[in-house]
C-alpha positions in Angstrom: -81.8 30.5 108.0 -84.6 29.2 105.6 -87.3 31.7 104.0 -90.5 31.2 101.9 -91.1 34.1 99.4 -94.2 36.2 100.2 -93.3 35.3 104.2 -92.7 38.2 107.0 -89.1 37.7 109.1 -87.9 39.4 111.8 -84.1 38.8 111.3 -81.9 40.4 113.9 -78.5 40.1 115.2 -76.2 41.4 117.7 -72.8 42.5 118.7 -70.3 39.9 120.2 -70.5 39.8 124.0 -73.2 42.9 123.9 -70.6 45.2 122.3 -70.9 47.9 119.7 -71.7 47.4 116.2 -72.0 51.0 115.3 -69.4 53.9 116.6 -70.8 56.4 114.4 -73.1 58.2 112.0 -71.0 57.3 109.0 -71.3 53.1 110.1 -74.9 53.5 110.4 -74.8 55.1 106.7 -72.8 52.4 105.5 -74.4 49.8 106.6 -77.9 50.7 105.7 -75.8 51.4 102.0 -74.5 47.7 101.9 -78.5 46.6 102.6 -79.8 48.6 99.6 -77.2 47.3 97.4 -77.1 44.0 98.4 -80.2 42.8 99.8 -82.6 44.5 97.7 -82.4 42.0 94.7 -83.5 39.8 96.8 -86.1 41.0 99.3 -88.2 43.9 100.3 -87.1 45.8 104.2 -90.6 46.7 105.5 -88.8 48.3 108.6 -85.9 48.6 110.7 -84.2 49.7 113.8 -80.3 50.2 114.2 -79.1 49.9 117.8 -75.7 51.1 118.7 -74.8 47.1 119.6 -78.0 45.4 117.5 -80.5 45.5 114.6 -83.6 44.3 113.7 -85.0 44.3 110.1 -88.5 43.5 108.9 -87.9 41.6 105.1 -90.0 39.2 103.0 -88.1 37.3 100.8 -88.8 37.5 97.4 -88.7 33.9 95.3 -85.0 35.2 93.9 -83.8 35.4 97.5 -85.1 32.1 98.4 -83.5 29.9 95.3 -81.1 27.5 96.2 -77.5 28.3 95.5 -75.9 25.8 93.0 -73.1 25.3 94.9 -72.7 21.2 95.3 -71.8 21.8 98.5 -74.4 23.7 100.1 -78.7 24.1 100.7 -77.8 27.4 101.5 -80.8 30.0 100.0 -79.2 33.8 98.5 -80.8 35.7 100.6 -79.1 33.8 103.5 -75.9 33.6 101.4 -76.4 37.6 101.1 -76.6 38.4 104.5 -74.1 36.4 105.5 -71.6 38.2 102.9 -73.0 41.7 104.3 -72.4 41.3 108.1 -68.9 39.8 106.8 -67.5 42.4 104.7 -69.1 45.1 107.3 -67.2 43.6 110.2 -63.8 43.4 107.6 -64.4 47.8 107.1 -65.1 48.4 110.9 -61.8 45.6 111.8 -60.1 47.7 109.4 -61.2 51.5 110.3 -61.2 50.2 114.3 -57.8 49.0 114.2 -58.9 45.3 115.8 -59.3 41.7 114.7 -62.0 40.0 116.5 -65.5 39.4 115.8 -68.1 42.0 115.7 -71.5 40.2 115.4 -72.8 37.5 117.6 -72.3 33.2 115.5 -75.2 33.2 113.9 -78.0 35.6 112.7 -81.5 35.0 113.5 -84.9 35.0 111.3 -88.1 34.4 112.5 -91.2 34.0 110.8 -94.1 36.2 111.7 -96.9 34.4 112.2 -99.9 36.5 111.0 -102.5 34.6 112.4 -101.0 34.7 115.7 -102.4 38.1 115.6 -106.1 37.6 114.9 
């Protein structure tokens, strides 16, 4: 994923073959706690829906969330690196309170950049 600060993304993802993401109120509640805390810093959330098997967020980046890590090995940005780390240690809490071992979310999450003048 690549973002410009100031930009509007729709970044959305899904569960693995279609499956659930979220089993209950208290996942929903944790997740949306792991996106305060750890994708704040690094961009606003101008909406968002929560599926029981997707989600969809409205963010813009801020210019924090689009630096460059410094890790010699990567171009990844931190936001990117961020939400990666999120879906990550969610799936790892609902592996663990599930009982399972596979994945939850689908490879890779997507962002899209809202074009606003698409909309004139």
């Amino acid at each position: 994923m690549h973002f410009e600060p100031g930009e509007v993304y729709h970044l959305y993802n899904r569960g693995t073959d279609k499956q659930k993401i979220f089993f209950n109120r208290e996942n929903y509640l944790f997740f949306l706690r792991k996106i305060k805390s750890e994708w704040l810093p690094y961009c606003d959330v101008l909406a968002y829906c929560l599926m029981t098997n997707h989600f969809h967020f409205l963010i813009v980046p801020n210019s924090k969330g689009c630096s460059l890590l410094t890790l010699k090995e990567t171009h990844l940005q931190q936001l990117s690196k961020v939400v990666g780390k999120t879906l990550s240690s969610y799936t790892q809490a609902i592996n663990k309170e599930k009982k399972r071992t596979s994945t939850l979310f689908q490879k890779k999450t997507k962002a899209k950049l809202i074009d606003s003048a698409s909309d004139e």
